[in-house]
N, C-alpha and C positions, 0 to 999 in steps of 0.2 A: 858967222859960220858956226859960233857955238851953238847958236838958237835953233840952227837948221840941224846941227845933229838931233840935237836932241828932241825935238818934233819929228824926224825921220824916226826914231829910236822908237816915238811913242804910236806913233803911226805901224811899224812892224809886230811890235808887241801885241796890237791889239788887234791886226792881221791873222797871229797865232792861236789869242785864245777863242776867236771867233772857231778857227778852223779844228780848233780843238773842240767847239761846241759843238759842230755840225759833225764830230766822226761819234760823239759819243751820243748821241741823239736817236740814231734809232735804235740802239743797245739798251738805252734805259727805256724805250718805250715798248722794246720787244717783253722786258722784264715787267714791266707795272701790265702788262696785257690779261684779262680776266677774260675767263669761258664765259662765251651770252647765256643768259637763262636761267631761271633757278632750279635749283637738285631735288628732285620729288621724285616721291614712290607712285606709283597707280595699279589700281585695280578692276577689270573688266567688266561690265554689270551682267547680270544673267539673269534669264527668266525662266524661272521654276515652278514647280504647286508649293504654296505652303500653308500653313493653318492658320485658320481666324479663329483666336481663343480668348479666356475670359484668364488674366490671372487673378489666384485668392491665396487668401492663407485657410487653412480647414486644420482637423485634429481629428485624429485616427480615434476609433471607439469598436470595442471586441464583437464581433458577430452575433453572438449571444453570452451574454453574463446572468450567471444565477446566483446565489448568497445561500448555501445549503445548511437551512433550518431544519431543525428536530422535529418529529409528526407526534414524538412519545416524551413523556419527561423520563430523566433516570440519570444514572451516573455512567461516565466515560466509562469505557475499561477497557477500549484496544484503537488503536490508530493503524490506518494499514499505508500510507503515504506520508512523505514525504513532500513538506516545504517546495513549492518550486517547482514540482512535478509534472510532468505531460500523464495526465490524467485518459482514460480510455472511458468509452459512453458503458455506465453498470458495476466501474472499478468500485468495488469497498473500501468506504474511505472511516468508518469510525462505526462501533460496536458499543449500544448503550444497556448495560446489565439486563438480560432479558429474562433472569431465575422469575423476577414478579410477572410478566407477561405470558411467559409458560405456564404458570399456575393460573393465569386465569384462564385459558386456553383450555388446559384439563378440566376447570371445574365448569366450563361452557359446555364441553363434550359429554359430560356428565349428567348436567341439566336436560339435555336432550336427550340422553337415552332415556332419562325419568319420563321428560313428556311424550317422550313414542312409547312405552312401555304403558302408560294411560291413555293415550289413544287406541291403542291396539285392544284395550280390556273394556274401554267404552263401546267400539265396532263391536264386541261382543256379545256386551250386555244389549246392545239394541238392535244385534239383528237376532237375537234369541225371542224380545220383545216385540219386534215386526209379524212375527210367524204367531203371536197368538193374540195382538191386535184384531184381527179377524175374526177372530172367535169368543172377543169379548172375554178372556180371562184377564185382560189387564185394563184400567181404565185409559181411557185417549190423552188422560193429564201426565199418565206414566211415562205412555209415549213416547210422549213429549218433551218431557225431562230429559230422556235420554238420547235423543236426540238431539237435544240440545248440547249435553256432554261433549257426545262424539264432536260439535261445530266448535266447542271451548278446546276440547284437545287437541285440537287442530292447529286452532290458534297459538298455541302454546308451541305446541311443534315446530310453528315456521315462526315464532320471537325466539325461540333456542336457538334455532339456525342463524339467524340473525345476530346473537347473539357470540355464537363459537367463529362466525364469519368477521364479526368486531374483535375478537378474539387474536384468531389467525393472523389479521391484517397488524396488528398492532405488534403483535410478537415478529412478525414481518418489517414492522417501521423501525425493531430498535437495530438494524443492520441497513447502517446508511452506505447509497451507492452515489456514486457519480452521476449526477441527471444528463450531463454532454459529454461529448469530448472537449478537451481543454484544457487548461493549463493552470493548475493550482496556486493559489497564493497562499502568504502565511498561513498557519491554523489559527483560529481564533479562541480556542480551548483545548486544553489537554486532558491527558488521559488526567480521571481522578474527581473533575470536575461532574457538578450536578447540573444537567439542563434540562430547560423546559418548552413543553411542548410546542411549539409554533411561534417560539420566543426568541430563544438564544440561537443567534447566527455560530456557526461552528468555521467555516470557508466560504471565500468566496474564487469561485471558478468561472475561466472565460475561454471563450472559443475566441481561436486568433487565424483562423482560416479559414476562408476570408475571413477580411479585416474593414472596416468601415472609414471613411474620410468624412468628414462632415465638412461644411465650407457653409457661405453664405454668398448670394448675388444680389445687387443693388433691384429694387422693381424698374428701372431704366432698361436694363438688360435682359427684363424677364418676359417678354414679348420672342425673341428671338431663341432665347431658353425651349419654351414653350413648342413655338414651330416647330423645332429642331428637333426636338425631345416625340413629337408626335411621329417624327418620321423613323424613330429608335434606331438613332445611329450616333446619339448624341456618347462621348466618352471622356475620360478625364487624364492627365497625365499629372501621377499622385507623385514626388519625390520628398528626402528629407532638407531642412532648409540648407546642409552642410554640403550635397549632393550636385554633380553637373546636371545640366538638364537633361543631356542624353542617358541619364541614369533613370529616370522616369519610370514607374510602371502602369503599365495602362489599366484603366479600370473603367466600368459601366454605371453611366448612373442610374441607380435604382431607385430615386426618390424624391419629390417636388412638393414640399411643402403647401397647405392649401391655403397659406396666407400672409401675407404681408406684415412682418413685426413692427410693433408701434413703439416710433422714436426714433428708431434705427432705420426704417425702410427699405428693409433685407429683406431677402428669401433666402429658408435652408434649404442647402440639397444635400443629398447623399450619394459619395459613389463605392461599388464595393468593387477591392482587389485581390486578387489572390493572393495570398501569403503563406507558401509552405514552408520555406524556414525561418519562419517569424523577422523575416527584416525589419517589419513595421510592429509598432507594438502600442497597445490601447493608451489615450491620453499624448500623443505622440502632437507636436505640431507640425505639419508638412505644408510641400506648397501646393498645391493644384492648381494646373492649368487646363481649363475645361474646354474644349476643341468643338467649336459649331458647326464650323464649315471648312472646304477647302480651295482655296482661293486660286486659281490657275493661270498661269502665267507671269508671276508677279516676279517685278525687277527688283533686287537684289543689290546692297551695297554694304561695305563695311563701314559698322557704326563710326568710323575715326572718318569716312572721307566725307560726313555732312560736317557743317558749318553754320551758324544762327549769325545773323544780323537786323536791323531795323525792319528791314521788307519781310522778312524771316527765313527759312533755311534756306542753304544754298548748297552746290558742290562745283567745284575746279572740274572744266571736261574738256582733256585735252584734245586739240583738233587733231587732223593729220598732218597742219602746217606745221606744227610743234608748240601751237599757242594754245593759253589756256585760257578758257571760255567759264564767265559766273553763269549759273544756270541755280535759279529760283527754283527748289523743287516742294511738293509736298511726302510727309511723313507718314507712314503706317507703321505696324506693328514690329517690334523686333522679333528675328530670329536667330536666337544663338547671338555669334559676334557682326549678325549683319541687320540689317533695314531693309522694310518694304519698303520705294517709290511709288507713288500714286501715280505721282503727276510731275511731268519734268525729262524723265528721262528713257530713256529704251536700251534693251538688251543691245550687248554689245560696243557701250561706250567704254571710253577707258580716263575715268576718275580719278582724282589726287585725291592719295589717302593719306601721307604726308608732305610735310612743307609748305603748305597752304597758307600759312600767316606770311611769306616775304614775296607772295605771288602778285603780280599787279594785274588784271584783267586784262587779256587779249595780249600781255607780254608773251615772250618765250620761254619754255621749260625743257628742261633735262629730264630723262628720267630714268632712275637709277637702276640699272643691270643688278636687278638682288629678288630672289624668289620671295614672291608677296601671294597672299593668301585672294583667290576669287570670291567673289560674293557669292555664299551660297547659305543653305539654310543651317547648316554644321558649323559653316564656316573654318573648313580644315584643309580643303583643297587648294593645293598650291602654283603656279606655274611661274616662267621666267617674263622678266619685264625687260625687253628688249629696249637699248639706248639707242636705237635706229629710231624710234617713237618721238624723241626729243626734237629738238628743231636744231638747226645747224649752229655751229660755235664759232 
């Protein structure tokens, strides 16, 4: 009887905890229960016009720069600008002792009234002589002489002019003016100093409106350059490298080098922009992106929702069943925070742009209700990511 209690005993007890496992069984599975699918963001693909361009690095260079050299020698003795200056086309920028250039001026004007004063008494002596040539009171050697005179005073008259005109001009060179408009830099002499003529640089001034970009393109690229350039609609989108891209100013290229640099296997070009309150400034490095053509219709994706592997790039394209689909695409050019698609995909899909590393192909996806940015060529536009999208949980 002992033995049968206590086999009953053990027999009920293990009755209970059974029945204790069965009540607490779907409580702990209701809790360990996880939503299907993985948590992703997406973003809708779109097809827009955008640009097919060339990016380079280039450097800004003054419209026109000149180095204002003396035409006269002599010594400083007035400055009328100022360092740093916005200089005007003709402004007076420096005054070289003209007391010696006026003196020769007067003794020029002088010379010639001498040799007009001899000319005028030579005309006289020989048309006095002309009137008795005829009648043989004068020999034909006399004549002649004086006729000759009158052709030497002549000469003499127009080296005077010559002369008072070298003169003038020189007494004119020691008042130096500003050859552009532009924008002054240091002076390179001061008042006090001695310069010489076509020697000593005094400034140098540059014109910063427009403003020039220099750049260079591979000969690869310069077939398409070329076309494009023939049709004059080729332009450049000039920024500094510190700059967003939509900060850009656009400019025209004004120039295609006639040859191919050896070693390098560049071409320069030139684009010029306008710069009225000298944003850009000579010597400057900027980026230029040079725009050939414009490409119409192209699908659009945010650079975060490709992905590279073996076969090479890919992206997550959620279906409407809520499964997400690998889709091989290929790559073009970037725009802004987005990606052309060549090949792969079409306006209208809707792309993981994240969570893509815990996706398993053809699994199911969540997708998260949080305003994500559309592919576009700014990449600024926003809209809501509806979790109707997701597949069921």
């Amino acid at each position: 009887m002992k033995l049968k209690g206590i086999l009953g005993l053990m027999a009920s007890n293990i009755l209970l905890i059974a029945a204790a496992g069965c009540s607490r069984g779907p409580v702990q599975a209701a809790a360990g229960a996880r939503p299907e699918g993985t948590l992703v963001t997406v973003a809708t693909t779109t097809a827009t016009d955008v640009p097919v361009y060339l990016d380079e690095i280039g450097r800004n260079g003054a419209f026109e720069s000149v180095t204002v050299t003396p035409q006269v020698g002599g010594r400083i003795t007035e400055r009328h600008f100022e360092d740093g200056a916005n200089l005007t086309k003709g402004q007076l920028l420096f005054v070289i002792d003209p007391r010696p250039y006026q003196a020769q001026l007067d003794s020029a004007q002088a010379n010639l009234a001498q040799a007009k004063a001899s000319l005028e008494l030579a005309k006289i002596q020989f048309a006095r002589d002309a009137e008795l040539v005829g009648t043989k009171a004068i020999s034909k050697q006399d004549y002649d002489t004086k006729k000759s005179t009158v052709d030497v005073d002549e000469a003499q008259v127009e080296a005077a002019e010559a002369a008072l005109e070298t003169a003038r001009l020189n007494l004119e060179y020691c008042f130096i003016h500003s050859p552009i408009e532009g924008r002054a830099g240091a002076r390179l002499v001061d008042v006090g100093n001695v310069v010489q003529a076509n020697t000593t640089s005094l400034l140098l001034t540059q014109r910063l409106d427009p403003i020039y970009a220099d750049f260079a393109i591979t000969e690869r690229d310069l077939p398409e350059v070329q076309k494009e350039m023939k049709r004059g609609t080729l332009k450049a989108d000039v920024r500094l490298p510190s700059e967003p891209e939509n900060a850009a100013r656009i400019g025209k290229l004004t120039f295609l080098d006639n040859t191919v640099q050896n070693g390098t296997g560049t071409v320069n070009l030139r684009a010029t922009i306008a710069n009225p309150d000298h944003h850009f400034w000579p010597g400057q490095f900027v980026n230029v992106r040079l725009v050939l053509e414009t490409k119409k219709g192209a699908v659009l994706v945010p650079n975060e929702a490709t992905q590279i592997s073996q076969k090479g790039f890919y992206v997550y394209v959620v279906k409407s069943d809520g499964t997400a689909d690998l889709r091989l695409v290929k790559l073009g050019q970037r725009q802004g925070n987005d990606i052309v698609i060549t090949d792969g995909l079409s306006a209208g899909e809707n792309v993981v742009r994240t969570g893509q590393l815990t996706i398993i192909p053809g699994s199911k996806v969540r997708v998260a209700s949080a305003p994500t940015e559309v592919a576009s060529p700014t990449g600024k536009q926003t809209v809501e990511s509806s979790s109707s999208q997701g597949g069921k949980s």
